[in-house]
C-alpha positions in Angstrom: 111.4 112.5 88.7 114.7 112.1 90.8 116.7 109.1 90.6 120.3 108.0 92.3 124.1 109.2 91.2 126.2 106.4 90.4 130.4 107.0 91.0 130.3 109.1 88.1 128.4 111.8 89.6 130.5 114.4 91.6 128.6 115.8 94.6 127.8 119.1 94.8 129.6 120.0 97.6 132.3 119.0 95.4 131.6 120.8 92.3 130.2 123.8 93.8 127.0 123.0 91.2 127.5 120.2 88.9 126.2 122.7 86.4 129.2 124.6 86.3 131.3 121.5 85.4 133.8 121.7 82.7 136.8 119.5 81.1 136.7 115.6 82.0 134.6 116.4 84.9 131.9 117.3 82.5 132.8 113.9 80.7 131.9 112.2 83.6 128.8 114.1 84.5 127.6 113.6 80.6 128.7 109.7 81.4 126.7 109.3 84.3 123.7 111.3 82.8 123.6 108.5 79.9 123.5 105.3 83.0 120.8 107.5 84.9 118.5 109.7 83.3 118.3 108.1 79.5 117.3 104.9 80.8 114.1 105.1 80.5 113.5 106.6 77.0 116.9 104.6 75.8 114.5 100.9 76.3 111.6 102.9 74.2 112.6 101.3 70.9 112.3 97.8 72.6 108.3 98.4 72.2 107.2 101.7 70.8 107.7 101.1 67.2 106.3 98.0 67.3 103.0 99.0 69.4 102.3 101.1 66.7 101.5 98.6 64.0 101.3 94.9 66.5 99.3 96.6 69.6 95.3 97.5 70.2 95.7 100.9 68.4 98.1 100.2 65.5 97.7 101.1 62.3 98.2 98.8 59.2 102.0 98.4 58.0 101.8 100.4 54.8 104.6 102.1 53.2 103.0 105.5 54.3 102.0 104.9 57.3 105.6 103.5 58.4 106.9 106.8 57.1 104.4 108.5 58.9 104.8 107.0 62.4 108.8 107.6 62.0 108.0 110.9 60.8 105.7 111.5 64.1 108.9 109.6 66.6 111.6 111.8 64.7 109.6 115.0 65.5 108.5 114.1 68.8 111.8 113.5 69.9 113.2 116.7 68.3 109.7 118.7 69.7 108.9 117.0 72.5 112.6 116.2 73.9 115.4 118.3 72.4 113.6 121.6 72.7 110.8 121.8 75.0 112.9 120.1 78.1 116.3 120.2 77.3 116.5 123.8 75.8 112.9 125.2 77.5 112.4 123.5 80.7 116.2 122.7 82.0 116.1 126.5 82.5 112.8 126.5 84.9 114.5 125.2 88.0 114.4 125.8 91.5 117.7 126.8 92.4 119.7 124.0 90.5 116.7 121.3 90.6 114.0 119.9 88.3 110.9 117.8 89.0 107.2 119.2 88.9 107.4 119.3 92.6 110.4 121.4 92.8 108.6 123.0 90.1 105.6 123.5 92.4 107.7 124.8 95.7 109.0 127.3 92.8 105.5 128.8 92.3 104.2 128.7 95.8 107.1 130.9 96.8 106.4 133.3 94.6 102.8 135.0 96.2 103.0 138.0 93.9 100.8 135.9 91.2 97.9 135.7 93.8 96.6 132.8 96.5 94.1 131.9 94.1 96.5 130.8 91.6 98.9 129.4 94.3 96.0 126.7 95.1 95.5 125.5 91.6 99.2 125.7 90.7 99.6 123.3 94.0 97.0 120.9 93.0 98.5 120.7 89.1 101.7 119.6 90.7 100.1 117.1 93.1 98.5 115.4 90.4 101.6 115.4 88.4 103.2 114.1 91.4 100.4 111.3 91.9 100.7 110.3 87.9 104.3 109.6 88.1 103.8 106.9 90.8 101.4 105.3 88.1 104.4 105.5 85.6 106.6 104.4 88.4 105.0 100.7 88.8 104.1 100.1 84.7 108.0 101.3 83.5 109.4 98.3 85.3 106.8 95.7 84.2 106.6 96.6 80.2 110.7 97.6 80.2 111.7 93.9 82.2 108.9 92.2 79.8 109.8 93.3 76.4 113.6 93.1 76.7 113.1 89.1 77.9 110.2 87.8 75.1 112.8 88.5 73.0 114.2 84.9 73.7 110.7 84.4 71.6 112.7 85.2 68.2 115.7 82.7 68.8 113.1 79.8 69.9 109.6 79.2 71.6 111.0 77.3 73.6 110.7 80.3 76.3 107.8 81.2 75.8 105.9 79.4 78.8 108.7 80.9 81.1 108.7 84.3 80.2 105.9 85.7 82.8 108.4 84.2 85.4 112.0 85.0 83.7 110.5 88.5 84.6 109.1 88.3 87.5 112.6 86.9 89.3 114.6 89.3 87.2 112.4 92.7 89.2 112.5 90.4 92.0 115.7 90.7 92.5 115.8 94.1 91.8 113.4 95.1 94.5 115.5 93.1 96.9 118.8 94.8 96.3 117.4 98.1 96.8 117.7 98.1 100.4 121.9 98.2 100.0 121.7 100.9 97.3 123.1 101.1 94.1 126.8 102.2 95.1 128.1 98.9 93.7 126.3 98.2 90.7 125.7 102.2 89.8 129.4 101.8 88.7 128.3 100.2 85.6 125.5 102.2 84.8 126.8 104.7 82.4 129.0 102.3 80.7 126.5 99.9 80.2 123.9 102.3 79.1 126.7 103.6 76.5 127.0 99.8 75.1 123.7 99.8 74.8 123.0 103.3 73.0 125.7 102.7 70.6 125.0 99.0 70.0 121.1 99.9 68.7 122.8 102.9 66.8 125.2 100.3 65.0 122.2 97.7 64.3 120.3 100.4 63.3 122.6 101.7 60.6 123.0 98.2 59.6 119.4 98.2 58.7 119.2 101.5 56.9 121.9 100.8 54.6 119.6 97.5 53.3 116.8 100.4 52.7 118.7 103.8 52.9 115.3 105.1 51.4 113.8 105.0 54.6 115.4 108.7 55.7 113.2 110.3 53.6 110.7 109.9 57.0 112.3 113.1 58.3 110.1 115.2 55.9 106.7 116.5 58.2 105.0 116.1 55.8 104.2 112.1 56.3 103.1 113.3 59.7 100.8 114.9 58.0 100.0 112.9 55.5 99.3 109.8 58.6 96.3 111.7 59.7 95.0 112.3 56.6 94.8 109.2 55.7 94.0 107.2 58.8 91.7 110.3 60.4 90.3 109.1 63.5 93.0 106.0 63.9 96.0 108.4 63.0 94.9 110.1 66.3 94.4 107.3 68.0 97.9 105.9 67.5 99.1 109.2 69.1 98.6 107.5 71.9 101.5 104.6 70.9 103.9 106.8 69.3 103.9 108.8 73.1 106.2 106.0 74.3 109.0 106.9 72.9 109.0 109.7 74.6 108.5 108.7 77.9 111.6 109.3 80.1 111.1 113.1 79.4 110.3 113.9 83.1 113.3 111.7 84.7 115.8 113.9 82.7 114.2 117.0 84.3 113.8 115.8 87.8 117.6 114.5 87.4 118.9 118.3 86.5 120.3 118.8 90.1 122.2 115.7 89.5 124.2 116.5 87.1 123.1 120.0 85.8 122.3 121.5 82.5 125.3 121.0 80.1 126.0 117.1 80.7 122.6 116.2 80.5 122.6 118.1 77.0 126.2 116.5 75.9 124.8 113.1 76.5 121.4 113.2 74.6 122.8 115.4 71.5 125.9 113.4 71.7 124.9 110.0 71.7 121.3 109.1 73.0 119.5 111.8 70.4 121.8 109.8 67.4 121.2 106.6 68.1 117.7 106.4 69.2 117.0 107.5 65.9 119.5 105.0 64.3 117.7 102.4 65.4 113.8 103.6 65.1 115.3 104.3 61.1 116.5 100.5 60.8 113.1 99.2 62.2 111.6 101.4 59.8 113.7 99.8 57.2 113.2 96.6 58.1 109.4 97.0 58.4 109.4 98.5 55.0 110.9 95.0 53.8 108.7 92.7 55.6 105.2 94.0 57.0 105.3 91.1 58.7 107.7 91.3 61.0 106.0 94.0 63.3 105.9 91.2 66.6 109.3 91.6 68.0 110.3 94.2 65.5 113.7 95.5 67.7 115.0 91.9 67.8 114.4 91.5 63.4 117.0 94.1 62.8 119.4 91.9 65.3 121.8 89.0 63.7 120.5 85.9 64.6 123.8 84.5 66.1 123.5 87.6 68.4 119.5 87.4 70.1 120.9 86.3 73.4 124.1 88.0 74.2 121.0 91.1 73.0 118.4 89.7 75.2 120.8 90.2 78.2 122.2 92.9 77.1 118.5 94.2 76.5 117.3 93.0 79.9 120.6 94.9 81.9 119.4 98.1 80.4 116.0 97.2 81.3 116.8 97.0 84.9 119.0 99.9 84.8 115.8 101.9 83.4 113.4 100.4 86.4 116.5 101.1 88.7 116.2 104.6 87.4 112.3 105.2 87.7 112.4 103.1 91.2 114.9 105.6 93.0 112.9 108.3 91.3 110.3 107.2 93.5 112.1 107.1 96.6 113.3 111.2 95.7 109.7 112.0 94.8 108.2 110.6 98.0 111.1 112.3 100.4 110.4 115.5 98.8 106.5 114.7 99.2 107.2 114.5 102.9 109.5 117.3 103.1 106.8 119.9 101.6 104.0 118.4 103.3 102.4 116.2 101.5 102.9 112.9 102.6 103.1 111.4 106.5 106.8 110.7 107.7 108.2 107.5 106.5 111.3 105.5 107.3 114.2 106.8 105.1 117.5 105.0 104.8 120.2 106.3 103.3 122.5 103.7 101.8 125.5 106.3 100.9 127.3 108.5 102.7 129.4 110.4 100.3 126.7 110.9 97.8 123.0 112.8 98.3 119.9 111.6 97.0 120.3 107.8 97.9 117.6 106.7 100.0 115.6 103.9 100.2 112.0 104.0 101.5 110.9 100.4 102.8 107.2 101.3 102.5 107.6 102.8 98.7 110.1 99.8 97.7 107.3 97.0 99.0 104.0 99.1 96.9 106.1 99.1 93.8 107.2 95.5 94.1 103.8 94.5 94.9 102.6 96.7 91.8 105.1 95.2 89.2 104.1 92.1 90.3 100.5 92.3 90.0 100.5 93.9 86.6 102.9 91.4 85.1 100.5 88.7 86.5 97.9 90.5 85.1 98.7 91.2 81.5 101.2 88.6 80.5 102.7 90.5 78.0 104.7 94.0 77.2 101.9 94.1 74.4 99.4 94.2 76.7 100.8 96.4 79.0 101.2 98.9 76.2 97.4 99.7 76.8 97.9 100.9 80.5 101.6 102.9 79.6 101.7 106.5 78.3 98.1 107.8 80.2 100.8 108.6 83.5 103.5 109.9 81.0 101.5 112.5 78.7 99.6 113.7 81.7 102.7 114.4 83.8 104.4 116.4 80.4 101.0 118.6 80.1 100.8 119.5 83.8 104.7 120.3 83.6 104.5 122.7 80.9 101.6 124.5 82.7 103.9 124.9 85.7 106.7 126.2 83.4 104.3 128.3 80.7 102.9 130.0 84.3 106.7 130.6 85.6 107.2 131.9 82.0 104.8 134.5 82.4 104.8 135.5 85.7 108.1 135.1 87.6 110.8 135.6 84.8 108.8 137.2 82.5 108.8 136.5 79.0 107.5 138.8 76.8 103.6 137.4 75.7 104.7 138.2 71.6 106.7 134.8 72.3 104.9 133.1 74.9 101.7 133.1 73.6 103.1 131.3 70.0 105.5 128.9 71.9 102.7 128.0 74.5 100.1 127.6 72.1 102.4 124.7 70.2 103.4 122.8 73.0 99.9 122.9 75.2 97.9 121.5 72.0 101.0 119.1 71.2 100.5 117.6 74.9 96.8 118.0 74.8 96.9 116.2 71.4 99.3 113.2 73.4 97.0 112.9 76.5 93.9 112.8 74.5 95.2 110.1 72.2 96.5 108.0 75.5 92.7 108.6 77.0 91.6 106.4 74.4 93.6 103.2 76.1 91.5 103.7 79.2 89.4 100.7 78.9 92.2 98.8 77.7 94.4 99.4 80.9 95.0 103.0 81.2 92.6 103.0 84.0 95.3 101.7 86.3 98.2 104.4 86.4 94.3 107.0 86.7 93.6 104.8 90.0 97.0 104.5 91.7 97.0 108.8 90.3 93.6 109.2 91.6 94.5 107.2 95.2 97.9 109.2 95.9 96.2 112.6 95.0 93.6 111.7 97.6 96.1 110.9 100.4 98.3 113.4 99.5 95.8 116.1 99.6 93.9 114.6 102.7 97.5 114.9 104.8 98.2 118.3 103.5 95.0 119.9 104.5 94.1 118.2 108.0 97.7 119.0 108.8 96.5 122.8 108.2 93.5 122.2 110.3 95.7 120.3 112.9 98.0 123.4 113.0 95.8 125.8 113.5 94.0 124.0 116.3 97.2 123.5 118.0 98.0 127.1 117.5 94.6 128.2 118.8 94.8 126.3 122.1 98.4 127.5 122.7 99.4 130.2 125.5 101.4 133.1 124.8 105.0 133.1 125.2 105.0 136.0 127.5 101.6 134.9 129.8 104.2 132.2 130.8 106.9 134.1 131.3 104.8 135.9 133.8 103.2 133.1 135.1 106.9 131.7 135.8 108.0 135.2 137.2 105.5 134.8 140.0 105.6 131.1 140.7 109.2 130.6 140.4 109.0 127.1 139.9 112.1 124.8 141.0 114.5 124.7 138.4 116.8 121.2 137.3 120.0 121.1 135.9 120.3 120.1 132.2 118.4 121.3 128.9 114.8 120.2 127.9 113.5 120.1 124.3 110.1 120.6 123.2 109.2 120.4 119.9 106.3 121.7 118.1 105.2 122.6 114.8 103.9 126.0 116.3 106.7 128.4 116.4 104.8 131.0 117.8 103.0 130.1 121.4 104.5 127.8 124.6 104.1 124.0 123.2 101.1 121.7 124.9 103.8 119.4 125.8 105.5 122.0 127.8 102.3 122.9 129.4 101.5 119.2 129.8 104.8 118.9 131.4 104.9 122.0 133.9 101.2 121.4 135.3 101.9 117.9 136.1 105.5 118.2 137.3 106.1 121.4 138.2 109.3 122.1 137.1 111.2 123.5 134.7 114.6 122.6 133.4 117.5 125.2 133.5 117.1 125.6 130.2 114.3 125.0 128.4 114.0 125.1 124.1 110.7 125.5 122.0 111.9 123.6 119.0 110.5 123.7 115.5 111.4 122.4 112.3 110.2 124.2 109.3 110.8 122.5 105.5 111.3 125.3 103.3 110.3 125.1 99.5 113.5 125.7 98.1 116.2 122.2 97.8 119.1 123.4 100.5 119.2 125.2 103.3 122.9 126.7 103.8 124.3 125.8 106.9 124.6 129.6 108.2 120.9 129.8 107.5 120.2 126.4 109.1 119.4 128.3 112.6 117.5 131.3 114.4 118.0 131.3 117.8 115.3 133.8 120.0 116.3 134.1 123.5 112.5 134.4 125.3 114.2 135.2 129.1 113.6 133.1 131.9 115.9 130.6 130.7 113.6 129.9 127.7 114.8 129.9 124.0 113.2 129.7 120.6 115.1 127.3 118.2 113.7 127.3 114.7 115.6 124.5 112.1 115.2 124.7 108.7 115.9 122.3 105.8 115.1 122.2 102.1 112.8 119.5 100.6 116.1 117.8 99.2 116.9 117.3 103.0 116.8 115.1 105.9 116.5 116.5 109.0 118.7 115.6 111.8 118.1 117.7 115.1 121.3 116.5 117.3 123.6 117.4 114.4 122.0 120.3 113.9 122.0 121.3 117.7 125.4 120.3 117.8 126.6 122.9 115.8 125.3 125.7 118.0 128.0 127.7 119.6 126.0 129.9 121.9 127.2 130.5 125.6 123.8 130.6 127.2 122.9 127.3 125.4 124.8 123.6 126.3 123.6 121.0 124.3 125.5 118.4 125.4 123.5 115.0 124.3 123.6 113.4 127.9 122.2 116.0 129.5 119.3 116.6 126.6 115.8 115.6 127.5 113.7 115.8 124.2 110.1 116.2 125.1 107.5 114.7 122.1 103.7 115.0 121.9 101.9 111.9 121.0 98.6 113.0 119.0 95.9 111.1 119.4 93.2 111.9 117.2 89.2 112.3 118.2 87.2 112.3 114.5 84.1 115.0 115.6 80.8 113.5 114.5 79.9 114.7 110.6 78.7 113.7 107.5 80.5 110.8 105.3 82.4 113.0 102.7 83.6 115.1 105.9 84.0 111.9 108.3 85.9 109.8 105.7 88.8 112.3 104.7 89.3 112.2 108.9 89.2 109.2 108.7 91.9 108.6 106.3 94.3 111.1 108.2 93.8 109.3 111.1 95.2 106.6 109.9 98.1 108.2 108.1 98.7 110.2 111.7 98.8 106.7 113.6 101.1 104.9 111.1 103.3 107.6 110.3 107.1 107.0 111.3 108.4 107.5 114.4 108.8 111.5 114.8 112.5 110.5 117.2 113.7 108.0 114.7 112.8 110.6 111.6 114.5 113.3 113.1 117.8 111.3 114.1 117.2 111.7 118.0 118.6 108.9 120.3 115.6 107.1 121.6 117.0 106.9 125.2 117.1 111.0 125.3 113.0 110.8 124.6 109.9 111.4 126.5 106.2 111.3 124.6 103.7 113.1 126.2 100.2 112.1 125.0 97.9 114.4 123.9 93.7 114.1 122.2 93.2 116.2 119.7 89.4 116.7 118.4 89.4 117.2 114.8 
């Protein structure tokens, strides 16, 4: 998932590619990398440790099996994190950027591999897509939650309060979203820093009390967990999974701030300290079985629980910050390729791409934080519902980047077929163990999954079948050119733009226009805007310009999924002689869909159904494509679907 730049990320129109980055600049990147993308898996040790022995699945806290659950975090996070996405998967990207839906654009543009592939390789990353809002709503909740009962160790005093010490702390971080993170992503990376090497240091503290505890990087009490737990050391695969979650943000961020600081920070410092710190809980754990309920805060000096709590509950916000924007990216590349109605974007910077905030998206998740918390009182709880979102997204990733593997680079199938093998039964083996926690809450990331797939896919297809209806009841360009030839209809001064999503045939508007008026203006455009599936769109690619005669033209915009679209700005940028579009004298000509549902059966009348309503309460087409709303005229036109 995408998230937003703080001031330490250079833009790449700055940088060229933040990829290529080098000296202090590379610093800075690596800096900013720590704030954004680690936020996520860098509040894991707040929980996962302890879920595995305190929560539903846990196992008891015997010497072995504390070995065996570090042994199983230790080469997860090596597995799991340092090879498969930063070495493996930072190199599958679609020219400069991560995400399984830029993953997705990746292999739909290539249509050597087949249609039939195409379609299920689309549908994989639209369910990958749908699980991450899931992840999107229960990160907050179970981050905000465990960093703030950890006022629970100083004194119970909190106890009663903590449901709604949580609730006003994601409170006000939904409200802030509308002005952006400009101000407080200045302290991102240095607070995330603090943070990584503060749980290093507390961690070492604790492993020097029980320096035995290292001997948990030996596989072999991995091993040895299963064989003596069977069924339950499967089971609690499902637990250890959290502390790897955060794998997909660091891969969505990679246009950010490119390969090598992403790399620098995790091997650097995140990698080193995470592991720090899951050692000294170890440690600790192996002193007192006891202590498994708030295990992070046992290995923290008591005179320091509350400056940790807050210092805990900052990184926890920075880490539902990070997942939160990652939403807002998700959803404006969603609409970009298609698969989501238009929505009202607002971009809170100027200087720096990729912050936007999405009104709609901000409210749902607010709403869903909200409700869960309500819900299930505790990060405990919550544990139940987290990871199902997580392990699914990872499995259908490395699908999408096994399937690249083979057929668009290709590697050779004597190294393939080995790595695949490991890493699809190592993410089979996660998503199984998480599909365990259904009844216990993992339903809930499954329904929000299961409800965005269905609107997703709904808008994508009847959009198809909208298209081609359109398309089918268009004229030919050159029937109207003769038709104007021999009518010669009276011409007015200025310039008239139609837009269409057919780029091929005269627009209905157009012909709406002409039979009722019967004029033409001097000249007349046939606008479209297409959103390619690749991020940018250089600027000398922007346009294609087809001059049709009669004073008609053919303008065709295009812009990446990592885009907005603005039309004026772009039209303002033609230098052509034949064409003048000077704003004043710009009429832009809209058709207003009104949509007739045909008569059918319920599992064909209820998908229309659903578009329908998407169509009617999608944004504004003149406010979403930056046109002044004075310079508009909708036409209205019924549609039988």
């Amino acid at each position: 998932m995408r998230s937003l730049q703080n001031q330490y990320v250079v833009n790449r129109i700055e940088l060229n590619e933040p990829k290529n980055a080098t000296g202090r600049h590379l610093y800075l990147l690596a800096l900013g990398a720590i704030g954004i993308v680690y936020g996520d898996i860098g509040t894991s040790p707040l929980y996962a440790f302890r879920e595995c022995f305190a929560g539903t699945h846990g196992v008891p806290a015997s010497p072995e099996n504390i070995l065996g659950i570090l042994s199983l975090i230790f080469w997860s996070l090596i597995l799991i994190i340092s090879i498969k996405y930063l070495m493996f998967l930072l190199k599958a990207d679609n020219k400069g950027e991560g995400g399984i839906l830029a993953l997705m654009a990746l292999v739909q543009r290539e249509k050597s591999h087949g249609r039939n592939w195409t379609g299920i390789m689309t549908i994989i990353g639209i369910i990958g897509a749908a699980l991450l809002y899931g992840d999107g709503i229960i990160t907050p909740s179970i981050s905000v939650l465990s960093a703030v009962e950890g006022l629970n160790v100083a004194t119970h005093r909190f106890e009663p309060y903590i449901i709604y010490i949580s609730l006003a702390t994601l409170t006000g971080l939904f409200m802030v979203q509308r002005k952006g993170t400009s101000k407080i992503g200045a302290v991102f990376g240095p607070v995330l820093l603090v943070w990584f090497l503060v749980i290093g240091l507390l961690g070492i503290a604790a492993i020097l009390k029980n320096p035995g505890i290292i001997i948990a990087v030996n596989p072999f009490y991995a091993v040895n967990l299963f064989l003596e737990n069977h069924y339950q050391g499967f089971v609690v695969l499902g637990t250890v999974v959290l502390s790897i979650t955060g794998g997909e943000v660091l891969y969505a961020d990679m246009g950010h701030f490119g390969r090598a600081p992403i790399r620098m920070g995790w091997f650097a410092i995140v990698l080193p300290c995470l592991l720090f710190n899951y050692f000294g809980q170890g440690a600790c754990l192996l002193d007192d079985p006891g202590a498994s309920q708030n295990l992070f805060y046992r290995i923290v000096p008591a005179s320091l629980i509350y400056p940790m709590v807050v210092l805990a509950t900052c990184a926890t916000v920075i880490a539902s910050q990070a997942v939160i924007s990652g939403a807002f990216s998700l959803t404006r590349q969603a609409i970009q390729l298609g698969f989501s109605p238009r929505l009202r974007i607002i971009h809170t910077s100027s200087l720096e791409i990729g912050q936007v905030y999405l009104p709609a998206v901000n409210v749902a998740l607010f709403l869903g934080t909200s409700i869960l918390i309500l819900g299930f009182k505790s990060s405990g709880n919550l544990a139940g519902a987290y990871g199902v979102a997580v392990s699914g997204t990872m499995l259908l990733t490395t699908i999408l980047a096994l399937f690249i593997a083979r057929k668009i680079w290709p590697v050779h199938l004597a190294i393939l077929i080995p790595v695949a093998t490991f890493f699809i039964l190592a993410n089979i083996a996660f998503f199984l163990s998480c599909i365990l926690k259904i009844k216990y809450g993992g339903w809930i990331p499954v329904l929000i999954a299961a409800i965005v797939y269905l609107l997703m896919y709904t808008w994508k297809r009847y959009r198809e079948v909208l298209r081609k209806i359109i398309e089918a009841q268009s004229l030919p360009v050159d029937l109207f050119i003769k038709d104007i030839q021999a009518s010669k209809p009276h011409q007015v001064p200025g310039t008239a733009v139609f837009l269409s999503g057919n780029s091929n045939g005269i627009p209905r508007t157009l012909l709406h226009n002409f039979k009722h008026n019967k004029i033409l203006h001097r000249t007349t455009v046939l606008m479209s805007v297409k959103n390619e599936d690749v991020p940018f769109i250089p600027e000398d690619k922007r346009t294609e310009i087809e001059n049709l005669g009669c004073g008609l033209y053919r303008v065709i915009l295009r812009y990446g999924f990592s885009e907005d679209p603005n039309i004026p700005q772009a039209l303002s940028k033609i230098k052509t002689q034949a064409i003048n579009f000077n704003p004043m004298q710009t009429t832009f000509f809209l058709g207003r869909e009104t949509l007739i549902i045909s008569p059918g059966k319920y599992f064909s009348h209820f998908p229309k159904m659903i578009f329908s309503f998407l169509s009617k309460n999608s944004f504004d087409a003149s406010k979403f494509y930056k046109i002044p709303p004075n310079r508009v005229i909708e036409l209205g036109l019924q549609i039988e679907i």
